[in-house]
Steps between C-alpha positions, in 0.01 A plus 500: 500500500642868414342834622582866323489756701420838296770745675379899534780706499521891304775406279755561800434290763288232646202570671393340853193341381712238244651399853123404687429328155834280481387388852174416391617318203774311684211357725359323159783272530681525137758745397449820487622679178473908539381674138655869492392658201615888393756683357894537666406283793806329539520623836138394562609144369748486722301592836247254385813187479581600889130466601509115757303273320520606158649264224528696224463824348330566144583853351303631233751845413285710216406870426119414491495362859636800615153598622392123578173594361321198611387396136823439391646318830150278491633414152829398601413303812230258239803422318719384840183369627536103392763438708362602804188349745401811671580915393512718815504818524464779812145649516635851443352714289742380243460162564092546507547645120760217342344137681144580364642550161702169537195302612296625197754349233558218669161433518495416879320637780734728727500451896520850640630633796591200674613466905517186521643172370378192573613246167669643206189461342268650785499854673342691787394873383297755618128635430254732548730757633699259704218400678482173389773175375471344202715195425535455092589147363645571129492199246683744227824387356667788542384715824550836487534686853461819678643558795414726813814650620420556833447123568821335425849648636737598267733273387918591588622756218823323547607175556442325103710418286239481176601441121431830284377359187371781176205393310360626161278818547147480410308678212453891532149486478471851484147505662628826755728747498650606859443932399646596899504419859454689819737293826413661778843535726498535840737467780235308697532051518268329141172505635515159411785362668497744852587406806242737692209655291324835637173532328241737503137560435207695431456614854828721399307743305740608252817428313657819716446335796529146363830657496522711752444214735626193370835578362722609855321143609670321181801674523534429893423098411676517146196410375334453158153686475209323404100631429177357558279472160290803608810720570633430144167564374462821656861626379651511846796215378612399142347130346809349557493553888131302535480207686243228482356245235513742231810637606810379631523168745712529769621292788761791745656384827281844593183615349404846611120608388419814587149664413414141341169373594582167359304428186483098397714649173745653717562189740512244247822708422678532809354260764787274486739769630663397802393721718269752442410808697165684418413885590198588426261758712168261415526173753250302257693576227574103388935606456489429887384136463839440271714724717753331763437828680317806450503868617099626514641870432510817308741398249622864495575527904631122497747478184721841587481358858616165382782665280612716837556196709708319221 
């Protein structure tokens, strides 16, 4: 049995959702080959080999996958795709926009999302928000995989010793054209990948004090800044900041929600966190029933208080 693992990197280096994934696909029981498809990733190729548990490394070096537009990557992966029982890749929004493309001309039914694995042919994922299990018994040949981050550890970025082996880039399908792209840069930990997560809500008001209020508390816990749905909605935080099922899913050591009531979206985001800590003026509101411990207070007396004594 062989897995490939679809690696997400930016052309520069690999990105910490490939590791969750090789641990997930190393749990299959075959051996785990890593795809890195792009242009001048040598260096990507190479951080991929070191990954534990990884056998080998297929690059795919062209112009047109500069911009991994999915279509063409989907393409390439069909043609690797009979020597391999199961495709995985991390349930990213990269990920989420490559497997489904993969399933569809391979003709098989994708398993999304997964948390679980029980058989390599059997997986534990979640529905209705998180709410619920589902365990999914595929009879396809070839299984193709997402994987939720947050529920496998990563696997050591050092430690292998993999082959790097090129294969033959795919068609240019010329279906898109990549015209720009906006990377937000901060100083502030990947949303994804934080440590400790301050996150705020509607009950802030504004983006000013959304600001205002949240920031010294992130910078104090080096912190990545997160946003309920509503906040993002409302224009207090950028769409890359929101939290929840439609957002990002995140598992911190610390999870900080402040102003969050605690919407079933919102939770099914961020309810694995370690520990969570919930301020929130509104005793009923349903954040409290997730929190570890929570502060019934005026966000904007307790958070500068909170700041003070750190």
């Amino acid at each position: 049995m062989a897995i490939l693992v679809i690696a997400e990197h930016d052309n520069a280096a690999l990105k910490a959702a490939t590791l969750n994934a090789v641990t997930a696909a190393a749990r299959l029981g075959g051996d785990v080959s890593v795809l890195v498809a792009g242009a001048g990733v040598a260096a990507v190729a190479q951080a991929a080999a070191k990954v534990a548990g990884v056998a080998r490394v297929l690059v795919a070096d062209a112009p047109h996958y500069e911009a991994q537009t999915p279509e063409n990557v989907a393409a390439l992966v069909k043609g690797l795709a009979a020597g391999y029982s199961h495709i995985v890749a991390p349930a990213t929004s990269a990920g989420k926009n490559v497997a489904p493309r993969v399933a569809a001309l391979l003709d098989v039914a994708q398993v999304s999302d997964i948390i679980a694995i029980e058989a390599p042919d059997t997986f534990v994922r979640p529905i209705y928000a998180g709410n619920a299990l589902a365990t999914v018994k595929s009879a396809d040949a070839v299984k193709v995989v997402t994987v939720r981050t947050t529920a496998f550890d990563a696997a050591a970025s050092e430690g292998g010793a993999a082959a790097v082996e090129n294969v033959a880039a795919g068609p240019d399908l010329g279906l898109v054209r990549l015209l720009g792209r906006e990377v937000t840069k901060s100083a502030r930990p990947e949303l994804g990948a934080a440590k400790i997560i301050v996150s705020g809500g509607r009950g802030l008001g504004s983006g000013e004090n959304y600001g205002k209020v949240l920031e010294p508390l992130a910078d104090k816990l080096v912190a990545a800044l997160g946003a309920s749905r509503a906040a993002v909605d409302a224009g207090f935080a950028p769409n890359d900041y929101q939290v929840g099922q439609t957002g990002k899913i995140v598992a911190p050591q610390l999870y900080i929600a402040v102003g969050i009531s605690g919407a079933i979206q919102h939770l099914a985001g961020m309810k694995d966190s370690k520990v969570i800590v919930a301020i929130n003026k509104d005793a009923e509101a349903p954040i409290f029933q997730v929190a570890d411990f929570g502060l019934v207070a005026d966000l904007f007396t307790a958070v500068p208080e909170l700041v003070a004594a750190l």
